[in-house]
C-alpha angles and dihedrals in degrees: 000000000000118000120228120242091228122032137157100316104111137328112305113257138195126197088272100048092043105130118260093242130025127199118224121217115231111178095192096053095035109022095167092079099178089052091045092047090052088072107055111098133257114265093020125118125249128208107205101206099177101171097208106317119168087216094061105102085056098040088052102050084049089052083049103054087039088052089059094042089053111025099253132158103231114205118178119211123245096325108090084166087066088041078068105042097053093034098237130168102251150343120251109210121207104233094251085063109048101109079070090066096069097061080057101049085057092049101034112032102164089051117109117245119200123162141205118247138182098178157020090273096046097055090052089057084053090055094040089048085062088249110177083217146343131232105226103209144214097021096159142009104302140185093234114111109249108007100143133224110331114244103220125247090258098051091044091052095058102044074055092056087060101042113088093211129078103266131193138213116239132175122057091003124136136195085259093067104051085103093051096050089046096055088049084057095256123136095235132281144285139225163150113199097022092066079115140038 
């Protein structure tokens, strides 16, 4: 039986339709996923990054029935076989692998792709890559080990500005500042601890 490259995982989204702000999974910081999950708002994104969990086929599916019920764009990280699986909307690949993204673009054209980036040039190989957004990061001071030096919400709006592709703000951000980051000519914002103000 094949296996369809969007499912019911979500709600389908093209570059045009993709949520103002996305929630990041993060299993150490937040290892209750489903009461981390019930707080992200209705309508948002959220990006499943599972690391290797044995629990992951599960967690996902779960993720998946939870994205129809509430209008989320489900990504999954870095596993498009599990995108499928679960039937989510989309894959988010980690900047060192985006060259991975391309094979999956071929063979799933209606998948979201979205991408990490930590720079200007980065962000230009997203946008090369055909990436339907990019994830900035880190914008401000965060809690994920080794995320560098932030950026600042300014500075990130502008490398935005010059990306040609949507581009979020990740890193210290919180739901309260998606208005902020869109006047600045940002997407939204990401997060994992600030679903909620």
């Amino acid at each position: 039986m094949t296996r369809r490259c969007y499912g019911r995982g979500g709600r389908a989204a093209s570059a045009r339709e993709l949520p103002s702000a996305f929630a990041f999974s993060d299993p150490r910081r937040f290892p209750d996923l489903t009461a981390w999950a019930r707080r992200v708002p209705e309508d948002w994104g959220l990006v499943y990054r599972h690391f290797g969990n044995s629990q992951r086929f599960n967690e996902a599916g779960w993720l998946s029935r939870q994205a129809v019920r509430r209008g989320w764009t489900l990504l999954i990280a870095a596993d498009a076989d599990l995108a499928l699986e679960c039937g989510a909307a989309g894959v988010h690949w980690p900047e060192a692998r985006l060259t991975h993204a391309a094979a999956w673009q071929r063979r799933c054209p209606g998948f979201v792709m979205t991408a990490s980036a930590h720079s200007a040039s980065a962000l230009r190989r997203a946008g090369q890559a055909g990436m339907d957004a990019a994830f900035l990061s880190p914008v401000r001071p965060t809690l994920s080990p080794g995320a560098g030096s932030p950026l600042g919400l300014h500075r990130a709006g502008l490398m935005a500005r010059r990306a040609g592709l949507p581009v979020y703000a990740l890193g210290g951000m919180r739901a309260r500042d998606i208005a902020h980051a869109n006047r600045l000519g940002l997407a939204g914002i990401a997060t994992v601890s600030g679903v909620k103000d």
